[in-house]
N, C-alpha and C positions, 0 to 999 in steps of 0.2 A: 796811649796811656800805659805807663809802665808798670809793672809787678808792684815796685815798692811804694809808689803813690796810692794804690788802692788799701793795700796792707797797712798802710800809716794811719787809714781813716778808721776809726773807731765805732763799731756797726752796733744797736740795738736791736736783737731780733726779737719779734714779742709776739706770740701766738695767744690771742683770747681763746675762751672754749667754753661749752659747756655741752656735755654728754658724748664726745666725741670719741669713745673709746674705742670704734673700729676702722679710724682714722692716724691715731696720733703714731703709735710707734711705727708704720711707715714711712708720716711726716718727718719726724726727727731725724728719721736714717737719712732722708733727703738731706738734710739740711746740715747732716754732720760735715762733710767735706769743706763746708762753707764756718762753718765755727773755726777749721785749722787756717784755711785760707785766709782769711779775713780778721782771724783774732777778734772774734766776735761773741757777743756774750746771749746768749739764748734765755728767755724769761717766758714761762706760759702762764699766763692767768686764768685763775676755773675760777666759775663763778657759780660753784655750786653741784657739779657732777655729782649724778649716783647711779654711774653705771661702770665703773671702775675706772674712769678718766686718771683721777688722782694718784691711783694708785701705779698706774703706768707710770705715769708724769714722774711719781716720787723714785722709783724704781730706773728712771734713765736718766733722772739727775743724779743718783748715786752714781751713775758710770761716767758722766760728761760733766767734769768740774766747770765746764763755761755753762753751764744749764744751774736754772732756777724756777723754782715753783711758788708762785702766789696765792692766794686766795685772794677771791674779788667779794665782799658780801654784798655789794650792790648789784652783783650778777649780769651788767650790762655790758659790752663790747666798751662802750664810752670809757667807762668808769675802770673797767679791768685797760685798757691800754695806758690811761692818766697813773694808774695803779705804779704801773711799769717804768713810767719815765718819772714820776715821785722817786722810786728806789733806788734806779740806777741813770736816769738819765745825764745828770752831770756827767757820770764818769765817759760819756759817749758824745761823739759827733751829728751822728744820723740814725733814727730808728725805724726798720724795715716793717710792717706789718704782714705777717704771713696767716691766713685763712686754714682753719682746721681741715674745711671742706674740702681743699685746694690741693691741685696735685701742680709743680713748680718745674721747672730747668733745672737742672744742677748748679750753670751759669747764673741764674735770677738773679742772687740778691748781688757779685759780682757784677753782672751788667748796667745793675741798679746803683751804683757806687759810682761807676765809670761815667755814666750818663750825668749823675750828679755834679762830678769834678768839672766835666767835658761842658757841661753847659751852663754851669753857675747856676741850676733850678733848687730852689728851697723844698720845691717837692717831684718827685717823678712819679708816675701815674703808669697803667699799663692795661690793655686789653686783654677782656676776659672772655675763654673762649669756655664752652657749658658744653659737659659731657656725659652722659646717662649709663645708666647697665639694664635695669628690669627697663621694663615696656612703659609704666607710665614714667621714669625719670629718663629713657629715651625720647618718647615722647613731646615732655619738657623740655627736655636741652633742645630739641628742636626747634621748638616754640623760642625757647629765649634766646635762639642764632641768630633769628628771623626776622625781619622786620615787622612783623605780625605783635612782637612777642617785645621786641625791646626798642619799634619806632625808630630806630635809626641811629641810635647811641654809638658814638663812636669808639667808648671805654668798651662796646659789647660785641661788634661788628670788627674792629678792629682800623686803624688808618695811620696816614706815612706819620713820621714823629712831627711835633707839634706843638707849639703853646697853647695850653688849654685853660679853660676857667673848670674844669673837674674832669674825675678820672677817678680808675678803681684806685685806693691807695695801697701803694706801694712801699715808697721809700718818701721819708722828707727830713729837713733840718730838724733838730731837736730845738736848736735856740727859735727859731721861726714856731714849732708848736706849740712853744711855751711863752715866747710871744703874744699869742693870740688866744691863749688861752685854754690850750690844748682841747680835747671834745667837748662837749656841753651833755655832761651827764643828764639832763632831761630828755635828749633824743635814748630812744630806746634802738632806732631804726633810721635811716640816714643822717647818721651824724658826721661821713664824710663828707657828702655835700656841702653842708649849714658852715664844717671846718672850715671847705674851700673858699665860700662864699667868703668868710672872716679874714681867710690869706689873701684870696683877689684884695679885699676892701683895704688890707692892709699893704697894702704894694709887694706882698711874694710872691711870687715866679714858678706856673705848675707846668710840667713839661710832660707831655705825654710819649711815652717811646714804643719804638715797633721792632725795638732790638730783642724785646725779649715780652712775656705773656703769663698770664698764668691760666692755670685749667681747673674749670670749677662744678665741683657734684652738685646737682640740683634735690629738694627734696623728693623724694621716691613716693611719696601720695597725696590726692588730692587736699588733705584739712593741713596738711602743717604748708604744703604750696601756699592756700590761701591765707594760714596765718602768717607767712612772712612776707607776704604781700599787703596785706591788711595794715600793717606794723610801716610797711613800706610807704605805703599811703598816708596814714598821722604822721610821719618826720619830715615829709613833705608838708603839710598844713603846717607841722608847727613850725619847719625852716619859713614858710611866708608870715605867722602870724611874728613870729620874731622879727625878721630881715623886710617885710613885705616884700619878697624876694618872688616875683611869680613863677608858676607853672612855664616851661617851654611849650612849643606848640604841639609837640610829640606828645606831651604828657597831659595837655591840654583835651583834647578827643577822647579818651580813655575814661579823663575827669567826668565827662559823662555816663558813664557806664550804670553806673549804681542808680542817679534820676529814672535813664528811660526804663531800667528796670521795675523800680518802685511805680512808672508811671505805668506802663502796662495793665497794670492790676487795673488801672478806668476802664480797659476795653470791655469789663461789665456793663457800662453806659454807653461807649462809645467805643468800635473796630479800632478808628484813627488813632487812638490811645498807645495800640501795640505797635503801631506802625516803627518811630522808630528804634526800637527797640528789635523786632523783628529784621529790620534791614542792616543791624549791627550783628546780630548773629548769621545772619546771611553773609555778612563779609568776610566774617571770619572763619564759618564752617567754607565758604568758596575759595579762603586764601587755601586752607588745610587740604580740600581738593585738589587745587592746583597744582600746591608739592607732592600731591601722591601721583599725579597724572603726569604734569611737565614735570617735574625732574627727579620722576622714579621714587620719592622716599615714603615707604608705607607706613612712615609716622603719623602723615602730612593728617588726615582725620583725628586723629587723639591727639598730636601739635595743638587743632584750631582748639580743643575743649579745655586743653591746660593754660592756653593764651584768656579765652574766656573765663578761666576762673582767676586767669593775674589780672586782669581787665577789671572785672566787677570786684577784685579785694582790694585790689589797688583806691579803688573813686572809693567805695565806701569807707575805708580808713581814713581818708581825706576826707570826706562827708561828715561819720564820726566826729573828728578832732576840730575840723571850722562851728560843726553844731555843736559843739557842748562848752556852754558857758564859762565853767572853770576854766576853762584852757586858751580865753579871749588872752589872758595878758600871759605870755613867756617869760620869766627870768631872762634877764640878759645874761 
């Protein structure tokens, strides 16, 4: 793949965000190198910051004439990326999605181009590897490497490159997103997937690569873990109440979590009640043992309790969003 073949392509880079202020001006620095390289045009969507987000954002698009600042007032990832390819997408070929949370390659969005040309995919996809600082988002990351934590995902564990029907998004055609209708601003919460699903359906081409990865912060305490898991769990209901698109079998077991919990509460009447409920936390507090024991890491206990709070937010947001009446019929 030659210098000028890559340079010729016209990159959309689009950073959604909201409250990211102890993030972003590192993000950017990253990503400068890639603005000259690439001739590429940088656009961050806030969707509402008020913790000086904005204020940076406006402050380094003053220095970076390929940088632009939106406002999103619908505040959702969906809606701030559609936001971006509204303003500027014509003028481009392929738009990148870069994660606030996310620490990148220098290479990234470069390898992400190459990958594109090299293999004719409308979308490239890429393996997310999860990394902590304090004790409970070590903890976490450990939990979401694991198969405890992320069941076997290959967008999370990582695998050789690949056609896949989803994957963390990365890079994809612009004319292919707009095709299908770019996000479905009523997902709050996996609205990549539901995307994918719309690309599969529609005969586009998702390539997953192992050329290159991104590196992702977890949240740093237990109630915002579970609210993004929660969140994670209705876009899940409503990608099947839309698509009737089911559960995998990974995600399937998990789907349980919230039942035998609520079920528990009979052991008033009846032992049996706890039982399985009691033998899922047994799994998972003995995976977390495991890894403190077999392979040394002294997460592996606080791992199992962060896995069990993605567990039970997860089935309950799914719970939530199948049981609440209003939400039977989806907007197509």
């Amino acid at each position: 793949m030659t210098v000028d073949a890559v340079a010729a392509v016209r990159c959309l880079i689009v950073i959604p965000c909201l409250n990211e202020a102890p993030y972003l001006e590192s993000l950017v620095s990253q990503l400068e190198p890639t603005l000259a390289e690439l001739n590429a045009t940088l656009v961050l969507v806030d969707g509402g910051s008020t913790d000086g987000t904005r204020d940076i954002a406006r402050s380094l698009a003053a220095r970076l004439p390929m940088m632009h600042v939106l406002d999103n007032p619908r505040r959702v990832q969906s809606a701030g990326i559609n936001l971006a390819i509204e303003a500027f997408g014509v003028e481009h070929d392929y738009m990148i999605r870069i994660d606030a949370h996310g620490t990148y390659p220098q290479d990234y969005c470069r390898v992400l181009v190459e990958e594109a040309l090299e293999t004719g995919a409308d979308s490239v996809v890429v393996a997310m590897q999860t990394v902590g600082f304090g004790l409970f988002q070590k903890a976490t990351a450990v939990a979401q490497n694991s198969v405890l934590g992320n069941g076997g995902a290959k967008h999370r564990v990582g695998a050789q490159s690949h056609w896949a029907d989803h994957g963390h998004h990365a890079l994809m055609r612009i004319s292919a997103f707009r095709a299908v209708g770019g996000y479905d601003e009523n997902f709050t919460a996996n609205e990549d997937a539901e995307c994918d699903y719309r690309l599969n359906q529609a005969g586009y081409r998702i390539w997953m690569t192992a050329r290159t990865s991104m590196i992702y912060h977890p949240r740093a305490s237990a109630l915002p873990l579970f609210r993004q898991y929660f969140g994670y769990g209705r876009g899940r209901a409503r990608n099947f109440l839309k698509h009737r698109a089911r559960p995998s079998l990974r995600q399937m077991l998990p789907l349980m979590v919230a039942p035998v919990a609520v079920g528990a509460f009979l052991a008033a009447l009846t032992w049996v009640a706890a039982v399985p409920f009691l033998l899922w936390a047994a799994a998972c507090l003995g995976y977390g043992a495991w890894m403190a024991l077999g392979q040394r890491n002294p997460y592996g206990p606080l791992a199992a309790v962060s896995a069990m709070i993605m567990h039970f937010a997860w089935s309950a947001g799914f719970w939530r969003e199948m049981l609440d009446i209003r939400q039977r019929r989806v907007p197509a």
